[in-house]
LUMTOR-426457 format. One line per field, with one value per residue: residue in three letters; z, x, y of N, C-alpha, C in turn. Coordinates in steps of 0.2 Angstrom, whole numbers. Each point is the difference from the previous one (the first is absolute). Layout:
# LUMTOR-426457
r c(Ala|...)
n.z c(Z|...)
n.x c(X|...)
n.y c(Y|...)
ca.z c(Z|...)
ca.x c(X|...)
ca.y c(Y|...)
c.z c(Z|...)
c.x c(X|...)
c.y c(Y|...)
***
This chain:
# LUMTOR-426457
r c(Unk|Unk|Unk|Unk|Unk|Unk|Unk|Unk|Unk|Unk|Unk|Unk|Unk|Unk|Unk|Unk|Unk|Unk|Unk|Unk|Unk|Unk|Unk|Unk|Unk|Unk|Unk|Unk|Unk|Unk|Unk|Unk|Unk|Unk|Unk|Unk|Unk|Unk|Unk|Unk|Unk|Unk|Unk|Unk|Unk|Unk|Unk|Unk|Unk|Unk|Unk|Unk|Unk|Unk|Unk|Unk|Unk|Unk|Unk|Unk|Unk|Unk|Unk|Unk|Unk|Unk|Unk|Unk|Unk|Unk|Unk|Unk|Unk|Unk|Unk|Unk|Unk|Unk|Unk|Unk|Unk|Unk)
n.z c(-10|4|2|-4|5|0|-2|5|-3|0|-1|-2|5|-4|-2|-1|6|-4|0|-3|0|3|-3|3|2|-9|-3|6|-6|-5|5|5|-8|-2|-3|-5|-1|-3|9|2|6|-6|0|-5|-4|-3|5|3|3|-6|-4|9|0|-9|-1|0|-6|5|3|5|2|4|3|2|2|4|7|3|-3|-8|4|1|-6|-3|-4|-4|-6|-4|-1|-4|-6|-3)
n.x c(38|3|-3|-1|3|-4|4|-7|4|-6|-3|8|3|4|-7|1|-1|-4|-3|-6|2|-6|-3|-5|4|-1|-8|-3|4|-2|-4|5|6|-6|-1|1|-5|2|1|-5|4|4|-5|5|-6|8|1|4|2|0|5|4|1|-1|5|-2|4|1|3|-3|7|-3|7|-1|4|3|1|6|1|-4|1|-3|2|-3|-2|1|-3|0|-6|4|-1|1)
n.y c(-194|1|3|5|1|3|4|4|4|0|-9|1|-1|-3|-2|8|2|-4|4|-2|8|0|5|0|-6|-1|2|-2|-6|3|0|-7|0|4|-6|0|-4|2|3|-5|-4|-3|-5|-4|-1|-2|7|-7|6|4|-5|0|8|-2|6|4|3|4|-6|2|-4|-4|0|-7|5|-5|3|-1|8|-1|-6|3|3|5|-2|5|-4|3|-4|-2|3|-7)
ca.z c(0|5|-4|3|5|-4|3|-2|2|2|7|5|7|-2|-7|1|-4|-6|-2|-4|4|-2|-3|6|4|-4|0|8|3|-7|2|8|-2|-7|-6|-8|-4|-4|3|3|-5|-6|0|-6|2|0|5|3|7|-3|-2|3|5|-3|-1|-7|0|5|5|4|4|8|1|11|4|6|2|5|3|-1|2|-6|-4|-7|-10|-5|-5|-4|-3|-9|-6|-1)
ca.x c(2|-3|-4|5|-6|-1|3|-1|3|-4|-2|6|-1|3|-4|-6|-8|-1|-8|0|-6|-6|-3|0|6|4|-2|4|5|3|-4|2|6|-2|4|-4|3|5|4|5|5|-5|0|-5|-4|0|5|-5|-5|-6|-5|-2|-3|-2|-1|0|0|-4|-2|7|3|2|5|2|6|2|8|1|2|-7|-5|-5|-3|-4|3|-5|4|-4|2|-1|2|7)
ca.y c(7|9|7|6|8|8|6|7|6|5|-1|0|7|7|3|4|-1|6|3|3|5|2|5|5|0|1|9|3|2|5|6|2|1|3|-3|-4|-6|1|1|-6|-5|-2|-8|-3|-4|-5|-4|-3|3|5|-5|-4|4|0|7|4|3|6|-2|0|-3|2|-5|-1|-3|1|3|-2|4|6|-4|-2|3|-1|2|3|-1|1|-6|3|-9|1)
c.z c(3|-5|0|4|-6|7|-3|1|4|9|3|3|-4|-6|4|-1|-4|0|-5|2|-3|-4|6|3|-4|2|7|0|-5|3|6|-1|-4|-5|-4|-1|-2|0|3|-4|-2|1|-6|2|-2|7|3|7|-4|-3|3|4|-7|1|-9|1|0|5|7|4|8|0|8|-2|5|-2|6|3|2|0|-9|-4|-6|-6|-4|-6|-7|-8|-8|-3|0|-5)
c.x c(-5|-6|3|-4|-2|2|-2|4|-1|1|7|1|4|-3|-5|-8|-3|-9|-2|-6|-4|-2|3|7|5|1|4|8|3|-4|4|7|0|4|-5|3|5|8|2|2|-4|4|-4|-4|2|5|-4|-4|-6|-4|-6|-7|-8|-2|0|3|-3|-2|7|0|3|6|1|5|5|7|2|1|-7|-7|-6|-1|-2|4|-7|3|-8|2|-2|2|6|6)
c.y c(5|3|6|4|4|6|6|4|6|0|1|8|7|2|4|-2|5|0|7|5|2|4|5|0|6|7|1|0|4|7|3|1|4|0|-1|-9|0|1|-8|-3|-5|-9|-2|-4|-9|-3|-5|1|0|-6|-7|3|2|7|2|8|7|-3|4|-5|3|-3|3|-1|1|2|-1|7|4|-5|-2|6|-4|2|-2|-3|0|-5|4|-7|1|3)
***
C-alpha cells in the first residue's frame, strides 16, 4: 500500500497569500485610509488562513491577491474571536 502525500492548501496557486502586519504597518495603514480598526472587514480567528498564519485577535491580515484585470492588490481583514 502507497503512503498518502500530505497536500497543503496553502501552498495551491489559487490560495491568497496571507501575512500578518506589524504594529507599525497596522498604525500606517489605519493612519493612510483614515479609518479606525474597527471599520475593516473582520476574519475569525478559527479560519484556517488565521489558524495556519497563528494570528490572534487585533491582529490584522494582509491578503495578496491577483487579478487578471487589476494586476495585484491588497485586502485588509481584522481577525476577532469567534
Amino acid at each position: 500500500m502507497a503512503a498518502k502525500k500530505e497536500f497543503n492548501v496553502f501552498m495551491h496557486e489559487l490560495v491568497p497569500e496571507h501575512r500578518i502586519l506589524s504594529e507599525e504597518e497596522k498604525e500606517e495603514l489605519l493612519r493612510k485610509h483614515r479609518i479606525k480598526l474597527s471599520q475593516l472587514p473582520q476574519i475569525k480567528a478559527s479560519d484556517p488562513a488565521v489558524v495556519q498564519l497563528e494570528a490572534k485577535p487585533g491582529d490584522v491580515i494582509e491578503i495578496k491577491r491577483k487579478s487578471p484585470t487589476a494586476g495585484v492588490y491588497y485586502y485588509y481583514r481584522l481577525v476577532v474571536e469567534d
